[in-house]
C-alpha positions in Angstrom: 44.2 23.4 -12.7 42.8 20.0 -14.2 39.3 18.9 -14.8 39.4 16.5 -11.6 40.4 19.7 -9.0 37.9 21.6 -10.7 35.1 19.1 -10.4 36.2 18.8 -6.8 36.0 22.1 -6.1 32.7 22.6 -7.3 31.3 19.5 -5.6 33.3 20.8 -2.3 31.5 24.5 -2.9 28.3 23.0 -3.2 28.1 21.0 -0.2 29.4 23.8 2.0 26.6 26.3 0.1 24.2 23.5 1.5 25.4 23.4 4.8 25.5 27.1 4.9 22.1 27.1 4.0 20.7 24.3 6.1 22.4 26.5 9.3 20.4 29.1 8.4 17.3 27.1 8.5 15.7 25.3 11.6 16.2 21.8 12.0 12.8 21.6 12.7 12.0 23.1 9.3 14.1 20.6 7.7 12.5 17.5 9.4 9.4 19.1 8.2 10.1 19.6 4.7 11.8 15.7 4.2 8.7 14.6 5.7 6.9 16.7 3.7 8.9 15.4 0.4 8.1 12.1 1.6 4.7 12.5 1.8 4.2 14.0 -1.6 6.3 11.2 -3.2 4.6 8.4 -1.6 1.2 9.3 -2.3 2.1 10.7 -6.2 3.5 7.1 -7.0 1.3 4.8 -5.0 -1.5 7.3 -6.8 -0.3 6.0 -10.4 0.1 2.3 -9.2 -3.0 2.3 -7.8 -4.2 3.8 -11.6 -2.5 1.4 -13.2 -3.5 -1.5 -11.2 -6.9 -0.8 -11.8 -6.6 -0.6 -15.5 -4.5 -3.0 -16.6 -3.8 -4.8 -13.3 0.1 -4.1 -12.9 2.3 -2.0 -11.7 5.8 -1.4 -13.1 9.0 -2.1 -11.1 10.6 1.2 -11.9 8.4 3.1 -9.6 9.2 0.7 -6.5 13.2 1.4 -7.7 12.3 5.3 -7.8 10.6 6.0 -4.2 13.2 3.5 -2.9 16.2 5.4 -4.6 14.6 8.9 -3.3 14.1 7.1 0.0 18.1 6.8 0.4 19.2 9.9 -0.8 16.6 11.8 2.1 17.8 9.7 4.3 21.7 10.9 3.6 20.6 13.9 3.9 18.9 14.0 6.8 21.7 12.2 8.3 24.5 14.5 7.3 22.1 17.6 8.2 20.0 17.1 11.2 20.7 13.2 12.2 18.3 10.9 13.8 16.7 10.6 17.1 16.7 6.7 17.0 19.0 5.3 14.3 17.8 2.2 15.5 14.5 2.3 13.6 16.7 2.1 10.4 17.6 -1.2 11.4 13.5 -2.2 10.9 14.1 -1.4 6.8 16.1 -4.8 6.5 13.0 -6.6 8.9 10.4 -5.2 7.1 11.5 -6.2 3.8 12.2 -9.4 5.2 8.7 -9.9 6.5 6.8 -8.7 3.1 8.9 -11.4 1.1 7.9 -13.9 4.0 4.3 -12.8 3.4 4.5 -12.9 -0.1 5.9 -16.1 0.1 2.9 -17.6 1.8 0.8 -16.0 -0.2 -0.5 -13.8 2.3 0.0 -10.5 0.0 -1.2 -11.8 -3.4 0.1 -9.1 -5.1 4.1 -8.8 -6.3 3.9 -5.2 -6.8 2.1 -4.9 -3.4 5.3 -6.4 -1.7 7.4 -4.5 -3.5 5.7 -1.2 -2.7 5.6 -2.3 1.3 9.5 -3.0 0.6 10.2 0.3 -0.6 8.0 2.5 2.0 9.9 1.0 4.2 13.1 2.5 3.0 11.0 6.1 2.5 9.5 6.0 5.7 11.4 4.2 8.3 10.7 7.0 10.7 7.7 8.4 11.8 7.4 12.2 10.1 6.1 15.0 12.5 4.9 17.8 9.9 3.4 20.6 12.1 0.6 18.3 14.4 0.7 15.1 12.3 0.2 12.9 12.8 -2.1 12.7 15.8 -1.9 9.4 17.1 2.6 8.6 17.7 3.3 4.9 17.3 6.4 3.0 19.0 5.9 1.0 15.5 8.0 1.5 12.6 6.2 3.5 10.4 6.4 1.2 7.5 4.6 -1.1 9.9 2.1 1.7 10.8 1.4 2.7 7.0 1.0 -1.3 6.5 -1.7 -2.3 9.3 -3.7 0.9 8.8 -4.3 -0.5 4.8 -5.1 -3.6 5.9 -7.3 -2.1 8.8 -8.9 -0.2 5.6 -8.9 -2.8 3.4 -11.3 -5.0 5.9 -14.1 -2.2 5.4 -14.6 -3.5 2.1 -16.7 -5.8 3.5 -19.2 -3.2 5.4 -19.5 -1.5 2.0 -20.5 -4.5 0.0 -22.8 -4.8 2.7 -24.6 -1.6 2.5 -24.5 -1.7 -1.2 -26.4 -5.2 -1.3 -28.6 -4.0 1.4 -29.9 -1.2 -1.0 -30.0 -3.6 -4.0 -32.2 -5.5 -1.3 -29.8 -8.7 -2.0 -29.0 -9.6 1.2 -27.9 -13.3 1.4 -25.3 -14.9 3.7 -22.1 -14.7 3.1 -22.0 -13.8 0.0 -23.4 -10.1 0.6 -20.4 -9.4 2.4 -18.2 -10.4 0.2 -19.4 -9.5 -3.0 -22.4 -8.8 -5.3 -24.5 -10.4 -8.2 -23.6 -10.2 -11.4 -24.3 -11.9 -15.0 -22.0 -14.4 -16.4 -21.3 -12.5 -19.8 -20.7 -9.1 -17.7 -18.4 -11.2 -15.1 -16.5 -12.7 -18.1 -15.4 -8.8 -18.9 -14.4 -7.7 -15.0 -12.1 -8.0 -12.9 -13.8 -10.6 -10.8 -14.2 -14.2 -9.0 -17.3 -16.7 -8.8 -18.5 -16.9 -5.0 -20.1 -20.2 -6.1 -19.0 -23.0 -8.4 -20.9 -26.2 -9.1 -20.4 -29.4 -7.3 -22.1 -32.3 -7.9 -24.7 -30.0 -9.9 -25.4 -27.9 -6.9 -24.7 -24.4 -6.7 -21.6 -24.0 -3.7 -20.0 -21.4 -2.0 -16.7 -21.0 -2.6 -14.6 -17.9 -1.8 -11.4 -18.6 -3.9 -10.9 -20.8 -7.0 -7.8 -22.8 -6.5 -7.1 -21.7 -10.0 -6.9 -18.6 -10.9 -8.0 -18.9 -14.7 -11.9 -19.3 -13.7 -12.8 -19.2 -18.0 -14.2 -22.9 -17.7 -16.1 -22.4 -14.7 -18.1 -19.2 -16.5 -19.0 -21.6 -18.9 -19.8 -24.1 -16.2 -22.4 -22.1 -15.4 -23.9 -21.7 -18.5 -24.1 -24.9 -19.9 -26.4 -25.4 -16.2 -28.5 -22.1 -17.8 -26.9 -20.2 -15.2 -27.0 -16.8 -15.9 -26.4 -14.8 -12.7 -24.2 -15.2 -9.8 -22.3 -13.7 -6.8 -19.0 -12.8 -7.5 -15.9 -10.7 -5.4 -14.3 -8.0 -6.8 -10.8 -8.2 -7.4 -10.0 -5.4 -5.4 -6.3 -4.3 -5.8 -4.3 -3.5 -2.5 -2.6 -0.9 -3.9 -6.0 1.4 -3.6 -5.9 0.6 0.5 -2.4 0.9 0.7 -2.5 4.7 -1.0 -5.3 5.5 1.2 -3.5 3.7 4.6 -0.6 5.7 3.8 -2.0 9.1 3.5 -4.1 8.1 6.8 -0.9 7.0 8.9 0.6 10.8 7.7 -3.0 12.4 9.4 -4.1 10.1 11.7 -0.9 7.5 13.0 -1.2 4.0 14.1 -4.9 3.3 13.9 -4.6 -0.4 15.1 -2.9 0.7 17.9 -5.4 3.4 19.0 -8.2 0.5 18.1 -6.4 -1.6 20.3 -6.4 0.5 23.2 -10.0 1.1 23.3 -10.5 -2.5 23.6 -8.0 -3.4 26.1 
């Protein structure tokens, strides 16, 4: 017997064991335990993006190729064991990465690594999962979409928090409270922050985005005008709302959608 009809036999074995196994199991079981995988391999790499982002302010490529590469392969097998109730949800992986390059484009996601993880949730979650009662609130959305909207549903509480941490402070000055807080120049010159005010025509303005992101002239602006303390924003990665959108939209579902429904 050659190597090749050897090697074919085994492969042929082993997918039959699987089958064999899988008819054995429910399919419900086996929806529940992709989801499952999904789950814990979403939140484990978005997890150590979002560490990373915070530290050194990137996140590496590979891990977008890795949860898109185990994306495909659960989605072979849950077509070649239990199918799909709507195949036509797949067809939203192409859209959705479509839209988040759009987005990017415009620079309405400032982050690369942000688009990129969007892109590659798309291809792990395509489907919304069903493990035992979760999520509570269904969604006609793709679920990329869901996972998406809830982050940036999330992300817009940033501003409540400032909020309530000025108000304690007892720094409570419009806008500025709710988008960020004070801080001295040398401290801001070490954080991951922006200026909220820049100086034009040697007054002190608000201004909630520097057209250029190198602000290292404007700190010193500041000084020279014996400036020592201003309000600054946070540069507050997306990758820390997108973890905590995506481990929501496993719980909760569509939130925007529920949101909206109250209103209308």
């Amino acid at each position: 017997m050659s190597l090749f009809s050897t090697l074919t036999e085994l492969n042929t074995n082993r997918y039959l064991n699987m089958r064999l196994y899988c008819y054995y199991l429910p399919m419900d079981e086996i929806g529940i335990l992709l989801d499952t995988t999904r789950l814990i391999v979403g939140a484990l790499i978005l997890a150590y993006a979002s560490y990373t982002d915070i530290k050194i302010r990137k996140a590496s490529n590979m891990l977008w190729v890795v949860m898109g590469s185990i994306g495909t392969i659960l989605l072979i097998i849950q077509y070649l064991i239990i199918g799909f109730d709507n195949i036509f949800y797949l067809v939203f992986i192409p859209v959705m990465i479509g839209i988040m390059y759009v987005l990017f484009q415009l620079r309405l996601i400032f982050g690369g690594a942000d688009a990129k993880a969007i892109m590659a949730l798309a291809i792990l979650v395509p489907l919304e999962p069903s493990i035992l009662k979760f999520p509570l609130l269904n969604s006609m959305m793709p679920f990329s979409w869901v996972i998406f909207s809830n982050s940036v549903v999330l992300f817009l509480l940033l501003p409540l928090s400032l909020f309530a941490y000025n108000l304690a402070r007892r720094n409570v000055e419009f806008p500025y409270c709710f988008l960020g807080y004070k801080m001295s120049i040398k401290n801001a010159q070490k954080r991951f922050v922006w200026p909220l005010e820049k100086i034009v025509d040697g007054k002190r303005k608000f201004s909630y985005m520097p057209k250029d992101f190198d602000v290292e002239d404007e700190w010193k602006v500041f000084e020279k005008k014996g400036i020592y303390e201003i309000w600054v924003t946070p540069k507050v990665p997306f990758m820390i709302p997108l973890l905590a959108g995506f481990i929501c939209s496993f719980i909760f579902g569509d939130i925007l959608f529920y949101l909206m429904n109250l209103v209308i």
